[in-house]
N, C-alpha and C positions, 0 to 999 in steps of 0.2 A: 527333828520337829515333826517331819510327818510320820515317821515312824512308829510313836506313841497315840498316832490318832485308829481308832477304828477303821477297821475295813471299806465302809461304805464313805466314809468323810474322807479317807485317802484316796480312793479312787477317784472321787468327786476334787479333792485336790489336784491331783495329775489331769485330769480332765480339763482342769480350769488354767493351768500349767501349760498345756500343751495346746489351750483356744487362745492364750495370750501370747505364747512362743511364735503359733501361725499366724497370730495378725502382725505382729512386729515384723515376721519376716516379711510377709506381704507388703506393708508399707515401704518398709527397707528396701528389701529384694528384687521382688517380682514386680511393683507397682514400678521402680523405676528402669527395671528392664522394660516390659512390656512397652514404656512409652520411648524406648532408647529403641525398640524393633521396630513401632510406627513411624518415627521419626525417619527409619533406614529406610524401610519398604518405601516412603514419599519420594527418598532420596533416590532409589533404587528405577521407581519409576519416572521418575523425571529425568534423571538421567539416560536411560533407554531410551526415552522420547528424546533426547539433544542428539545421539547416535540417530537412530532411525530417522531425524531430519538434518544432520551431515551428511549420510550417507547417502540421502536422497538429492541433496546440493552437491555432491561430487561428481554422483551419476551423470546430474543437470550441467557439470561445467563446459564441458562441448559447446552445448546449446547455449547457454549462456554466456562462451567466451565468442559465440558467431553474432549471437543478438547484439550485446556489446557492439562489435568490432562493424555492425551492418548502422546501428544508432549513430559512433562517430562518424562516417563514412558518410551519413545520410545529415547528417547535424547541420544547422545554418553555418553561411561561410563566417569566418572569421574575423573580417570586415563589417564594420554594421550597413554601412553603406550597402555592401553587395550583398551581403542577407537582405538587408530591405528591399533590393530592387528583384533581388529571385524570388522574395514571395509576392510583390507587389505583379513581376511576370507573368506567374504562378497562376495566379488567383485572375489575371487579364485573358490567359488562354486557354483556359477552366470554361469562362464565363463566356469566349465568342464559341468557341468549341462546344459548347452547350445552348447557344442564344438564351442566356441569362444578361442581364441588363445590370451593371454594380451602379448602385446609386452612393455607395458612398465607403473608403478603405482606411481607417486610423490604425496608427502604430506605435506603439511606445514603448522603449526598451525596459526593463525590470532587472532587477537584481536577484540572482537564485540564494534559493536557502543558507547554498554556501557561495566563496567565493570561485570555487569551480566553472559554473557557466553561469549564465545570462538568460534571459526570456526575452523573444519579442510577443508584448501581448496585445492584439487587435481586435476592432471593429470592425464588420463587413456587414454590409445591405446591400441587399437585393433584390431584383423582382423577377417571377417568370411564374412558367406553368407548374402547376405537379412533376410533370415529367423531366422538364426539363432540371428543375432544383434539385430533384431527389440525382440525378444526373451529375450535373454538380456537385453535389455532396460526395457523391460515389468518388468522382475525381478527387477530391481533394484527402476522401479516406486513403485511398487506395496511392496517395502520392510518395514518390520516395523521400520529399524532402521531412522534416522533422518536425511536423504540423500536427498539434491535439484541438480539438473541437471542444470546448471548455463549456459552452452554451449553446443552444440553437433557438430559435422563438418563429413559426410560419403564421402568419396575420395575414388573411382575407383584404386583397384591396380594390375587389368590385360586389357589389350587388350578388353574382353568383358566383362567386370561389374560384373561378376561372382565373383568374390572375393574384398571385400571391404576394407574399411580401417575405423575406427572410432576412433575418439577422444573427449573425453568428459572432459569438466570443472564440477567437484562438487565439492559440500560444505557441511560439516556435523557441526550440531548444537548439541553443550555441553554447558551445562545451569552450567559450570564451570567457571573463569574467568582465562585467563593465568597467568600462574606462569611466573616468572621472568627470571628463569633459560631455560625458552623453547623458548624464540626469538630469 
């Protein structure tokens, strides 16, 4: 059939042959490679990035099997009672060791996320100078037992700032789960 056509119509035949061969193969072909190579290279780097942050939690395991091993170590006791009475301690020889004045210490166990440990989470007020609370504070950061600082609020309780007023939200971590009898 094209055989019998003139030179410049066959050419323009094959021409026309050869624009519709390339698009097929395009859509066919290469359109569904190319998005099967993006697809890879996404894969390719995301994966790298799960490696390069393995290998960086490996490195970390030491240190993280010390942190660990310093958190249980340091964790409220297992007893509620005697957790409650070592932060209640805690927090008593904080406050004359700093002449800080606690005007007032609640406590109430909580449930964690899981049933792994337990929260004790509390109220504390207090009153004293600058010095003395930031002192305070220092103590209670720098405590071995297992004590986060969850809020803090400092309110003026004279005329010139001179006497303050503090209230603090914490929360002490026991790698206990509650008992049933303590909600």
């Amino acid at each position: 059939m094209i055989s019998n056509l003139p030179p410049r119509q066959r050419l323009l035949a094959i021409i026309a042959g050869v624009v519709v061969a390339l698009l097929v193969l395009d859509s066919v072909v290469i359109e569904p490679l190319y998005h099967t190579w993006q697809t890879h290279a996404a894969e390719i780097t995301r994966l790298n990035a799960s490696v390069t942050n393995g290998r960086t939690t490996i490195a970390r395991a030491a240190q993280n099997d010390r942190r660990w091993s310093d958190m249980q170590a340091n964790a409220l006791a297992k007893e509620p009672s005697q957790a409650e009475g070592d932060v209640y301690s805690a927090f008593d020889r904080w406050a004359v060791a700093n002449r800080v004045e606690l005007s007032g210490i609640r406590f109430q166990w909580k449930r964690g996320a899981t049933d792994k440990y337990s929260l004790l989470e509390g109220r504390i007020d207090a009153t004293g100078t600058m010095t003395t609370l930031s002192h305070f504070l220092y103590e209670l950061e720098q405590s071995a037992l297992a004590l986060r600082v969850d809020s803090v609020e400092i309110t003026s309780r004279d005329d010139s700032g001179q006497k303050l007023g503090l209230s603090l939200i914490v929360s002490g971590l026991r790698l206990t789960p509650l008992e049933r009898k303590l909600q």
